[in-house]
N, C-alpha and C positions, 0 to 999 in steps of 0.2 A: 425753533422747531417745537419745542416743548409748550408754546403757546399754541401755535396750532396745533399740538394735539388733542391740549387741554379744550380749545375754541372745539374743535372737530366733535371731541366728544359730547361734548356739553349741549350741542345743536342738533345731532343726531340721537342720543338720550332722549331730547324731548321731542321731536320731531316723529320719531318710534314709537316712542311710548309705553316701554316695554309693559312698565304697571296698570298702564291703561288697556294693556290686548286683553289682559288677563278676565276680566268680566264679562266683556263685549266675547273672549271665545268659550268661556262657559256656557253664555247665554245664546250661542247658535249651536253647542252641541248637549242639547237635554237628553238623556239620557243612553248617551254616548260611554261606552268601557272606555277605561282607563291605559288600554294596550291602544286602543284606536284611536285616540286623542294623541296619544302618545305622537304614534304613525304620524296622523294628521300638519301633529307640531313639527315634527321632523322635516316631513315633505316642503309643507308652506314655506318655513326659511329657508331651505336650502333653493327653494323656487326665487322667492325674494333677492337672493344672496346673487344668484345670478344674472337677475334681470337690471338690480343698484349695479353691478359691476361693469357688466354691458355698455347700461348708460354711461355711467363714468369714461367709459373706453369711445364709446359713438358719440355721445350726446354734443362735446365741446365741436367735434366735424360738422357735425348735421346744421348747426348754427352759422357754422361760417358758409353752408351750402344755400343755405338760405338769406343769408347777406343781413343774420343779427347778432351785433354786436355785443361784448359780454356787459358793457356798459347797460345796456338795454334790459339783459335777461336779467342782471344783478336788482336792474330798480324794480322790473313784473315778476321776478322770483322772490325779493322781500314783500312787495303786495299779496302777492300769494300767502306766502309764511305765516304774516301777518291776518288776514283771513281767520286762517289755521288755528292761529294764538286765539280770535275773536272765537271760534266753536268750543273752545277749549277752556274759556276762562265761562262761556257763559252758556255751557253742555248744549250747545246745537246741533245740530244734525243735518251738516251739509253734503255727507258723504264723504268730503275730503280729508278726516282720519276715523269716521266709520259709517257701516253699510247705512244706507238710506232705508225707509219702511218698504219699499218695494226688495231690494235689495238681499234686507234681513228675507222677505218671502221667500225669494228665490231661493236663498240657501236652504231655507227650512223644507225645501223639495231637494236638496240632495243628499247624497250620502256621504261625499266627502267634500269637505267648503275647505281644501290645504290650498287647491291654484282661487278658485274665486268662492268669496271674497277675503282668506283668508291672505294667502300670498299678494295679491294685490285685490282693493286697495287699503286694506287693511296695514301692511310690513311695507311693502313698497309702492307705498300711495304718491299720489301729486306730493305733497309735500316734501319725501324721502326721495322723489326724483331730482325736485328742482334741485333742493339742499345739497344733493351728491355731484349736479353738473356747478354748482356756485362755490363749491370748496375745489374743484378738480377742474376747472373751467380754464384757469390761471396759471396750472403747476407742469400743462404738456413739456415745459423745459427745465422742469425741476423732478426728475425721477424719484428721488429719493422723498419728497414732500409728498407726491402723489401716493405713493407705495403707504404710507404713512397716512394717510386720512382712507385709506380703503381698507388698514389695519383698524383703524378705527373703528368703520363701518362693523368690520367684520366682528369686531368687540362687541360691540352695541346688538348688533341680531344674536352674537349668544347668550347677549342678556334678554333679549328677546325671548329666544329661543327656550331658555330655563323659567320665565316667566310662564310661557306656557304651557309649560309639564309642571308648572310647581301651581296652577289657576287656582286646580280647590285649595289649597293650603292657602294661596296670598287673599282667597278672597274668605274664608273663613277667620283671617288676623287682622287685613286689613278692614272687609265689609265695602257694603259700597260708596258708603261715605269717607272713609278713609280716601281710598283712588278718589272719588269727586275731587276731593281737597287736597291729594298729588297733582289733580291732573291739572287744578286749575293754579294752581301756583308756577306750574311748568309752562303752563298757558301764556303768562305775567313774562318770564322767563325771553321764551321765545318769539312775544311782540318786540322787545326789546332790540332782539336780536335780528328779528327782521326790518325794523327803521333801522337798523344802520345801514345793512344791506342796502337798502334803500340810498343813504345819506351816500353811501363808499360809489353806488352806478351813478348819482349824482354828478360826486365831485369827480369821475374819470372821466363818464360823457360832458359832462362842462368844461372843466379846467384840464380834460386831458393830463391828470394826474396819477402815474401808477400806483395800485395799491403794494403799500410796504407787506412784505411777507412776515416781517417781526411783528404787524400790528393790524392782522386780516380784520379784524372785525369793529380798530379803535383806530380814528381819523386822530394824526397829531394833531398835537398843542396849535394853536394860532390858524389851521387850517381854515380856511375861505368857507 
């Protein structure tokens, strides 16, 4: 259990990004008060918090309604992830953990960016979706594991969450080069993390091997 907390958190940290919102939502709220940013942060994760949870709760049905297996979404949800990792280690701009140049336009026509693009897909982007149906996809007969990686979650968006009332401070200590070089180390992090993903939809679709709950994320010793 403690391993998957640890695995949970560490995947959802970077997948969030908490230190990486922090410039990307200064830089769609210019000259935005401090009570309204506030608001803003408030809104968006609690927006976020609900729509991660949701899926958690529908996302592993809707799969089986559609006749795919977890085997399947494990190996195009570490493609995904992995994606993710490539925007991240090498600051691209795929939209899939921040807004696209149309995207940032948009916002910069409203007056409040908490549900788009700040709630998703900002907090609960493609990434934060796959990642929350690929830890909870497996545990529908494990209550207690599940309750536990959506504690998780819910950790990780109030770091989130503090990220984003604490912006100007982290980016006046950190600067933008600081987060560059969080965010791509995080990047390194989470390629990692999604070839296994990869290797674990592998060996179940192939070898019809369950994954061990003691070892979500590390295929044993000798394994095929």
């Amino acid at each position: 259990m403690l391993e998957l907390l640890g695995n949970s958190f560490v995947i959802f940290f970077v997948v969030i990004d908490p230190i990486g919102l922090a410039p990307i939502f200064m830089a769609l709220t210019p000259g935005v008060s401090e009570a309204r940013r506030r608001s803003m942060a408030l809104r968006a994760t609690l927006l976020a918090a609900i729509i991660l949870v949701l899926f958690a709760l529908v996302g592993a049905p809707l799969l089986e309604a559609l006749g795919v297996g977890l085997p399947a979404f494990r190996i195009a949800g570490g493609l995904l992830l992995f994606f993710l990792a490539m925007d991240m280690v090498f600051a691209r701009h795929s939209g899939m953990r921040s807004p696209t140049a149309s995207e940032e336009h948009e916002a910069e026509q409203r007056d409040d960016i908490s549900v788009f693009p700040l709630a998703f897909p900002l907090i609960a982007g493609p990434g934060a979706l796959t990642t929350i149906l690929l830890l909870t996809g497996s545990r529908e007969d494990d209550p207690l594991a599940f309750v536990a990686v959506l504690a998780v979650l819910l950790l990780v968006l109030g770091l989130a969450l503090a990220a984003l009332l604490l912006a100007a401070r982290l980016m006046r200590h950190l600067g933008q080069t600081g987060t560059n070089v969080i965010s791509r180390v995080l990047g390194v992090i989470l390629a990692a993390l999604a070839t296994q993903f990869v290797l674990d939809g592998l060996r179940e679709g192939l070898f019809g091997q369950p994954l061990e709950d003691a070892a979500y994320f590390v295929l044993p010793s000798g394994a095929a």
